[in-house]
Wavefront OBJ file of the C-alpha trace (Angstrom):
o trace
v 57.892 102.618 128.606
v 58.455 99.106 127.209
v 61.604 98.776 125.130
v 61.101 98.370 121.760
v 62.337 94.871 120.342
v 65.598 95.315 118.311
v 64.955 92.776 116.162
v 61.415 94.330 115.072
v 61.147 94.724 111.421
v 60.198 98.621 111.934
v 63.956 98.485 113.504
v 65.668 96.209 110.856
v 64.312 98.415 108.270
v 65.627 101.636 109.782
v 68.929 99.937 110.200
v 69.241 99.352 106.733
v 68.078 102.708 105.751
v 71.126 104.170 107.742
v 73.363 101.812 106.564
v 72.725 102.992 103.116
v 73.058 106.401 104.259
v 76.383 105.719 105.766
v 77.272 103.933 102.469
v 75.796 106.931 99.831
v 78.374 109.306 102.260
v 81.506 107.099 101.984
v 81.018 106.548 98.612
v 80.564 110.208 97.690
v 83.822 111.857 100.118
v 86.382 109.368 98.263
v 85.590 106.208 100.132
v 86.562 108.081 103.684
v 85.257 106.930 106.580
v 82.732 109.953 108.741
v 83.638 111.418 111.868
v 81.064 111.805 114.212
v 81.271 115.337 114.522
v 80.656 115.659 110.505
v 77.311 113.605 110.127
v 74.759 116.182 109.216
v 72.187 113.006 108.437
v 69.380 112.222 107.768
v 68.720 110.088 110.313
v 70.947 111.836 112.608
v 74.009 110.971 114.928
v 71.984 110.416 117.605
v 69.554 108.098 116.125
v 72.595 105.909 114.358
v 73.968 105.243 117.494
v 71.020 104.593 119.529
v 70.067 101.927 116.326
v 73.701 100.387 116.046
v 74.901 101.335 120.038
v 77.748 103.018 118.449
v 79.087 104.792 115.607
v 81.829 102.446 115.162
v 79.312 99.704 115.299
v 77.121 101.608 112.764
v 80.447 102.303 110.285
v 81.388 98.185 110.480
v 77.945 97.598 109.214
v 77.879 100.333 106.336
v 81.458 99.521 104.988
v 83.763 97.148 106.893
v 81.557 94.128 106.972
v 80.288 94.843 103.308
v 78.196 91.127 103.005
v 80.224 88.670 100.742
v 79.635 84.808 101.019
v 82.269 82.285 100.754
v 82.248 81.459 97.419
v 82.480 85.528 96.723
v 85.165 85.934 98.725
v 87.145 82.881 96.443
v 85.645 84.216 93.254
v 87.163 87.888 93.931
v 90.438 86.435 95.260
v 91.051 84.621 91.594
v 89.846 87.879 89.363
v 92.384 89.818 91.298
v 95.141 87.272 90.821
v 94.213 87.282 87.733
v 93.928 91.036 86.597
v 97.207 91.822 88.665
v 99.121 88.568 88.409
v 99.834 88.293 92.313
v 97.160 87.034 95.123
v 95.251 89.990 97.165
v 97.286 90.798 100.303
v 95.399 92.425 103.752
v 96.196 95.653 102.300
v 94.844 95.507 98.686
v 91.092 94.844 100.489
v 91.747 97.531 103.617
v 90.679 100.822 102.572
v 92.621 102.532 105.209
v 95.977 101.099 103.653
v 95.250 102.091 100.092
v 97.761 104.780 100.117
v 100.492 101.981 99.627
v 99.188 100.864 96.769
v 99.319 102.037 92.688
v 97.273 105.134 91.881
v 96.056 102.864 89.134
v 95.094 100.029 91.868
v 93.658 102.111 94.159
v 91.060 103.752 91.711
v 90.041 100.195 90.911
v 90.086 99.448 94.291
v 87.440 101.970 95.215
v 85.098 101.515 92.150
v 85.077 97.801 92.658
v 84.424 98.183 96.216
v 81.603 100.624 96.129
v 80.268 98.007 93.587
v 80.822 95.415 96.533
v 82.552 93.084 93.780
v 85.891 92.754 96.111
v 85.229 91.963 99.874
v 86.838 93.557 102.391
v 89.150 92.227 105.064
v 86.897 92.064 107.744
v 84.601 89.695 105.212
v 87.664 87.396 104.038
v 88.700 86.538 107.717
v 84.986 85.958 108.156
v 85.103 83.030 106.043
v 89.271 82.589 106.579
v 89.465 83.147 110.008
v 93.368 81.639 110.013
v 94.348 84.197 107.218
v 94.358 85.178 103.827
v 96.506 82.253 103.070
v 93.973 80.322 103.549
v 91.922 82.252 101.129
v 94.718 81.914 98.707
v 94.611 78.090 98.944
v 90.477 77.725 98.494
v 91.329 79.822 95.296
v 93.750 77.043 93.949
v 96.775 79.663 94.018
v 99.910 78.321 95.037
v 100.950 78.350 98.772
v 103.495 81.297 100.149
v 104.274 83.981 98.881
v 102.155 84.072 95.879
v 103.957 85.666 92.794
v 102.217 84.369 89.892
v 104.393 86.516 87.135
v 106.819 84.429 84.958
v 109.656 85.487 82.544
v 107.325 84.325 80.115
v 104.103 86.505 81.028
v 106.384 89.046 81.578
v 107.576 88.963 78.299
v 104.527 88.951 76.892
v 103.273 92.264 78.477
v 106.557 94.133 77.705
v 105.586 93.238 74.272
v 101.684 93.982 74.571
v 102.847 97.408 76.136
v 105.173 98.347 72.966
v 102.628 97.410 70.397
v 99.290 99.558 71.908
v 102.069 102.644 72.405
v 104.381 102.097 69.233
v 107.413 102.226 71.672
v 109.010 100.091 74.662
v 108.342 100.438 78.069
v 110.305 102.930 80.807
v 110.311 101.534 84.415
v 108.061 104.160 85.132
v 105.150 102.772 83.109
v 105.270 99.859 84.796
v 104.184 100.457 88.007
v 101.800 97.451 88.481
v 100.655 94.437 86.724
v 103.665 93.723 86.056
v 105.894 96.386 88.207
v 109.159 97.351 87.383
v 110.197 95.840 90.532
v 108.962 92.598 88.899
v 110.712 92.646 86.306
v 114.242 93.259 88.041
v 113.388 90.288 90.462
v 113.151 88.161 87.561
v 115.856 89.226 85.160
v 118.200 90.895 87.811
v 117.228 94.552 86.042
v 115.101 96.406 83.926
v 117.425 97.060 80.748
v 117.485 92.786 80.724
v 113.941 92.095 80.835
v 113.775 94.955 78.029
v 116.261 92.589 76.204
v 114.660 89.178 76.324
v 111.352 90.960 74.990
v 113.472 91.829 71.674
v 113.817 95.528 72.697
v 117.064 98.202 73.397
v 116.099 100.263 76.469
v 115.090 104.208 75.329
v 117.497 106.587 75.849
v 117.461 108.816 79.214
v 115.049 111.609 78.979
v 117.180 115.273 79.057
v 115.938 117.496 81.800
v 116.118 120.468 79.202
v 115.467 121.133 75.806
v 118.321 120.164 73.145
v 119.707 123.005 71.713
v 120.388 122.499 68.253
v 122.451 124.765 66.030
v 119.277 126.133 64.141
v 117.667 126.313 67.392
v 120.410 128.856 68.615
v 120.653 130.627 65.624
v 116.716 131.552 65.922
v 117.221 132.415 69.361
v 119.643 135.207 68.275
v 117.850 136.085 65.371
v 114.532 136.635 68.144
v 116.661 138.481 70.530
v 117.724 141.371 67.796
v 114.244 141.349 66.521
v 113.326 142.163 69.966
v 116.201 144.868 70.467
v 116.757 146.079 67.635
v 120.647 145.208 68.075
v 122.852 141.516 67.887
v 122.836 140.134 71.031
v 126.457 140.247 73.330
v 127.333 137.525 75.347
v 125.797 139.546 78.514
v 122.982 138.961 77.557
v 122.776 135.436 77.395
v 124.511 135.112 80.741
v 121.576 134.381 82.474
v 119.159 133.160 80.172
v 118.292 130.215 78.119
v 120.208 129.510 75.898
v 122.885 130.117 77.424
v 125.791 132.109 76.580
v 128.052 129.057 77.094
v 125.787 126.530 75.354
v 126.462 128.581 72.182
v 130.160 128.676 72.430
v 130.061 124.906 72.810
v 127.776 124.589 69.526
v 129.885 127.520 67.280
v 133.498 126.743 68.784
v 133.045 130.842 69.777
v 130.884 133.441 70.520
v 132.060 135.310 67.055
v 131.058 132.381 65.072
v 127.593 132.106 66.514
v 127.155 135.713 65.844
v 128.293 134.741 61.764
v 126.288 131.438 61.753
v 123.311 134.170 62.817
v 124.188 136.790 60.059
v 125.846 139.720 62.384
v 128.707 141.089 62.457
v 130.645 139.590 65.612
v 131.038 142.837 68.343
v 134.134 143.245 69.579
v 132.388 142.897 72.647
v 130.454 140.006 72.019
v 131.980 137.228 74.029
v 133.420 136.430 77.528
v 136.676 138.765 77.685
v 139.788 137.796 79.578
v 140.299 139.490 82.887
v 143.221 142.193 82.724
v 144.472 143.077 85.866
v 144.713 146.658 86.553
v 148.160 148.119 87.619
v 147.675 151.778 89.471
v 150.201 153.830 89.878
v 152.408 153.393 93.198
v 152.038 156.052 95.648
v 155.068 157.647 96.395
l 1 2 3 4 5 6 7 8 9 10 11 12 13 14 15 16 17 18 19 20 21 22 23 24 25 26 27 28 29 30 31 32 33 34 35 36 37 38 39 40 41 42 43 44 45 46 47 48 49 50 51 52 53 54 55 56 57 58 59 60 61 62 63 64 65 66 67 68 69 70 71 72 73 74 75 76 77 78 79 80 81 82 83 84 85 86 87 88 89 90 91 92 93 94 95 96 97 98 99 100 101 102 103 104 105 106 107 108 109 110 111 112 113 114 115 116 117 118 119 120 121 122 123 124 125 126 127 128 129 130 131 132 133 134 135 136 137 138 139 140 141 142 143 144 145 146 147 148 149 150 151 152 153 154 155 156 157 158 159 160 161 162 163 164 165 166 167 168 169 170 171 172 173 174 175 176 177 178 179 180 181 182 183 184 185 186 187 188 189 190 191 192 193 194 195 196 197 198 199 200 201 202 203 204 205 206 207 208 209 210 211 212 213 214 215 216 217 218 219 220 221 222 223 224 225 226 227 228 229 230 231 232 233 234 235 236 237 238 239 240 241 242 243 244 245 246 247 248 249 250 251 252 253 254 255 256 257 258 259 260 261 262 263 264 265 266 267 268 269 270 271 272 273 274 275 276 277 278 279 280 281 282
């Protein structure tokens, strides 16, 4: 039986069909790559490989060798320098490294790659074969290690960041474009980068709620709703509030049962330990 030639546009056509296959997959399992074993088709395992001579083969042509020409390749290398203020490293375009980036990078990362508007690695080297630096360089970026945040843009999106959300930034909203780890490069910490955008850094966020006095005092109030009684101490031994963050707002346990509108229990707070004295056995 003659073999069929593999260059035949029958065959080119069926390539391409199982390509996009391969692609509609990936693109709808959160940009993972297939195993082999997991292909339920159509066309099927079988037939991929026998069209590509291996899976492998037949994944580099559905994801890893997405087609980008030279000028694309310099054209996506700008936008990102430009939308993220730094040059694309090997990682940013290797989908298999993502999980070392930003959440908010890698989302973008995925949607502009199923789009095909950022090449992959495999597609830069094509046209860069000594590197991305290379790449870098066609783009006009600076040679190195390309950092293309200043104090100055810095500044600026400290500033842009308070007006849109009415307050300053925490380090943790800055976790790209610029991170917080950018900003402490370039003013030695966080609190002075805060300071030469015009702004006081926030106060630390409390793990727990603040108790205020007529927080406490409704707390009581609730509990002898609930039990038909004024609360002792006991009972807020192991509860929140606790007994001891009452004392520290009242001074005592007797006053926070005044402030409250009871009568304090004789009872009601933490009583000194006595110590018991039994009689000697003769």
């Amino acid at each position: 039986m003659a073999q069929q030639d593999p260059d035949s546009p029958q065959l080119i056509r069926e390539r391409e069909r199982a390509r996009d296959a391969l692609r509609a997959w990936i693109a709808g399992h959160q940009f993972r790559l297939p195993d082999p074993q997991e292909w339920e088709g159509p066309p099927s395992r079988e037939r991929i490989v026998a069209l590509f001579g291996s899976w492998d083969v037949a994944l580099l042509a559905a994801r890893w060798d997405w087609p980008a020409e030279r000028d694309e390749v310099i054209a996506a290398v700008r936008a990102y320098a430009e939308r993220y203020g730094e040059a694309p490293s090997q990682t940013a375009w290797m989908p298999t490294r993502w999980g070392q980036v930003s959440d908010e990078r890698r989302a973008e990362h995925e949607r502009r790659w199923a789009e095909g508007a950022w090449p992959t690695r495999r597609a830069v080297m094509r046209h860069f074969p000594s590197g991305f630096t290379a790449a870098h360089e066609a783009a006009g970026l600076p040679p190195g290690k390309v950092r293309l945040w200043t104090r100055e843009k810095v500044i600026a999106a400290i500033q842009r960041f308070a007006a849109e959300h009415g307050r300053p930034p925490r380090a943790v909203d800055f976790k790209s474009s610029p991170s917080a780890s950018t900003v402490q490069g370039l003013f030695g910490s966080w609190t002075a980068g805060l300071r030469a955008a015009g702004f006081e850094p926030l106060p630390a966020k409390r793990k727990g709620p603040v108790w205020t006095q007529e927080k406490l005092i409704a707390a009581l109030q609730s509990f002898a709703r609930e039990h038909g009684r004024p609360p002792a101490y006991s009972d807020f031994a192991r509860s929140r509030p606790a007994g001891s963050t009452i004392i520290a707002a009242f001074g005592s346990w007797s006053e926070a049962m005044r402030a409250a509108g009871f009568e304090p229990r004789p009872q009601g707070g933490p009583q000194p330990r006595r110590k018991r004295h039994g009689r000697r056995r003769r």
